[in-house]
N, C-alpha and C positions, 0 to 999 in steps of 0.2 A: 461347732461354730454357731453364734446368734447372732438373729436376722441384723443384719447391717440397713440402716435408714441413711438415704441420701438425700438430702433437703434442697430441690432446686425452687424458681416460683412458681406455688401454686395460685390458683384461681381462689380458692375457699381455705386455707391456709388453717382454720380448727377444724374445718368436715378432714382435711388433708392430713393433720396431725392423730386426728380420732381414729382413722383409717389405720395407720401407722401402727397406732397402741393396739387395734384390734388385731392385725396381722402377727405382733409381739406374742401374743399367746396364741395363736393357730400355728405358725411357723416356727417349726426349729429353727434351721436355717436360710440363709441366702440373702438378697439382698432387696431394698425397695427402694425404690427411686420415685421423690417424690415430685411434680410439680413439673416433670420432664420425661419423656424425650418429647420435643414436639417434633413428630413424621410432618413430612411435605407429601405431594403428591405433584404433577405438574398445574394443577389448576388452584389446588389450597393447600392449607396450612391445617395440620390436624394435631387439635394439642390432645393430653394426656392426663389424666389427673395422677396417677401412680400407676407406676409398674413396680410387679414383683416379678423377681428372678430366684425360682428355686428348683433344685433337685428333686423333691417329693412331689412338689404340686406344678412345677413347670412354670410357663410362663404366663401371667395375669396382667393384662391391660383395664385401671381401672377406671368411669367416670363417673365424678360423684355429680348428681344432677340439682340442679337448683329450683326442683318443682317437680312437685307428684302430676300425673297427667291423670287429667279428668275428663277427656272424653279419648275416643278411637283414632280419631286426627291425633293426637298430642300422643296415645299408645305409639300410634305408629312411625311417629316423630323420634321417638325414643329407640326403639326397635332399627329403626333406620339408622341413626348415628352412632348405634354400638356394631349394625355390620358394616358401616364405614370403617368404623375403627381397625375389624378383623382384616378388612380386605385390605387399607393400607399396611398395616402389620406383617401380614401373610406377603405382600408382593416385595414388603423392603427387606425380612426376613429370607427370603427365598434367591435374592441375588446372592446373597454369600454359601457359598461353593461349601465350606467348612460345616453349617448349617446342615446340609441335606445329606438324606440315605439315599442313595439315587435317584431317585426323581421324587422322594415327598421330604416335605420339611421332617429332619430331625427334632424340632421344636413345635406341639401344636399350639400356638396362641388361643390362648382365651382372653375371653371380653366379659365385665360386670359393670354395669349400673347399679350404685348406689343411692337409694333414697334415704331423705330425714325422717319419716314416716313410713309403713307398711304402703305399696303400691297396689294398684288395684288388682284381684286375682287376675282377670281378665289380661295383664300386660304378659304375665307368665305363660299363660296358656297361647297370646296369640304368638309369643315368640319361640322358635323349634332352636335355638342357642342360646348362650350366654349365660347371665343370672341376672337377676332386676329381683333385687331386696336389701335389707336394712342390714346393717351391719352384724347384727345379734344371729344373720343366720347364714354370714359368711365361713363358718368354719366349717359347718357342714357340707355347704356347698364345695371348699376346696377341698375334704379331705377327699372328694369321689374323684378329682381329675388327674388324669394321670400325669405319670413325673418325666422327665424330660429324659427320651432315648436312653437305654443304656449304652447302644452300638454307640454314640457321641461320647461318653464317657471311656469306653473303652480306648478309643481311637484318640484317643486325649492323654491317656496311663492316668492322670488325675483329676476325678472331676470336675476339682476348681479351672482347670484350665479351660473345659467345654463351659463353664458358668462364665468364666472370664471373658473367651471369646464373643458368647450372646452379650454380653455388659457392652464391650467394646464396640458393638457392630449398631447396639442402641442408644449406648451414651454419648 
């Protein structure tokens, strides 16, 4: 199966499409979703630049950012709104029942920052998750993260079905 692209609105609609193509050759399969879901929380609205939903590298929450940060304030400005991202992720992930091995997410969400240029060493190092780099060094970055539960695949008889479910619960 090849990666399936789903075109919702994006913010940056060619950084959104570039993302796409780049995932097209890192990813055999699954799906991206681009331009959506946008999570709520009770106090905001937390959009999304792309998610990818896959088997081998699990699930990827991406935002493509509109500015390299050039001092510690704006690092840590960045660093901030990508564990926004996990934490809302993780808590709207985590109500569905189907989702979890007993008490821990069946799915671990990851979060990327994408820059138009190399961002400063300094952002990688103050941050202990995620990725914050350019697109050229996304493959790398996903082949080390692991793939989504096998016990959710098992408990499913077909993977697509535990892929379907995560689609359904985000889209």
């Amino acid at each position: 199966m090849a990666l399936e692209i789903v075109y919702g609105e994006s913010r940056n609609r060619p950084a959104a499409q570039a993302l796409a193509e780049a995932l097209k050759s890192a990813v055999d399969s699954g799906t991206v979703y681009l331009g959506y879901p946008v999570l709520a929380t009770a106090d905001e609205r937390v959009d999304v630049d792309a998610l990818l939903v896959s088997q081998a590298h699990g699930l990827v929450a991406f935002l493509i950012a509109e500015t390299i940060p050039s001092n510690q304030v704006e690092r840590e400005a960045a660093i901030a709104e990508q564990d926004r991202l996990f934490g809302v992720l993780e808590s709207y992930l985590s109500r569905h029942e189907g989702l979890r091995e007993r008490r821990k997410l069946a799915v671990q969400p990851n979060t990327a920052t994408l820059f138009a240029s190399p961002p400063p060493r300094e952002l990688s190092d103050e941050a202990e998750d995620g990725f914050y780099g350019q697109l050229d060094d996304l493959p790398g970055w996903l082949a080390g993260l692991h793939p989504i539960s096998a016990d959710l695949e098992m408990d499913r008889s077909q993977f697509g079905r535990g892929l379907g479910r995560i689609s359904r619960v985000l889209g």
